[in-house]
N, C-alpha and C positions, 0 to 999 in steps of 0.2 A: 294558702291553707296547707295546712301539717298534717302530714296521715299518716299512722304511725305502721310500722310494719304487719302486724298482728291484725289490723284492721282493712288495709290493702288483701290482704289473700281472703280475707272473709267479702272481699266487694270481687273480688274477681273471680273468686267459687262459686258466687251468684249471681255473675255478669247477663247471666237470657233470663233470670227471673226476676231481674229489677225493672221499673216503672221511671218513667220521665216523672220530676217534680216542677211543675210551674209556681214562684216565687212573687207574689204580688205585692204590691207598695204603692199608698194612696198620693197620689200626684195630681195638684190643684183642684182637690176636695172629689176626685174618682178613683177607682183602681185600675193598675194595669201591672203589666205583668212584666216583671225585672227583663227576661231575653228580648223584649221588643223594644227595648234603650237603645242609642246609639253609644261608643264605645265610651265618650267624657261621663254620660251619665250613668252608667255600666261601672265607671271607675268611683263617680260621687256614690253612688250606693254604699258599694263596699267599705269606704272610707265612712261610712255614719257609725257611733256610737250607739251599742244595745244596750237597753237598762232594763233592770226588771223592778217593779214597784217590791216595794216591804211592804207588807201590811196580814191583818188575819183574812187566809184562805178560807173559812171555816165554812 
């Protein structure tokens, strides 16, 4: 992942007022939560394709 300069000093100006984010992804029809992977499936995460549907928001 690419962080650009401009957004790196804006994450480290704010380094004691950020929050941990837990990442969940449904895995043989449950959720769990991406850091409690081990590291192959840690890698296949990453490795999946985002898509975002088309369609009217309205």
């Amino acid at each position: 992942m690419q962080t650009y300069p401009e957004t790196q000093s804006i994450l480290e100006k704010h380094t004691e007022s950020r929050t941990k984010c837990l990442v969940y992804t449904r895995v043989m029809g449950y959720h769990r939560p991406v850091e409690s992977f081990n590291i192959g499936k840690k890698g296949e995460h990453k490795q999946r394709t985002h898509f975002e549907e088309k369609g009217d928001r309205s």
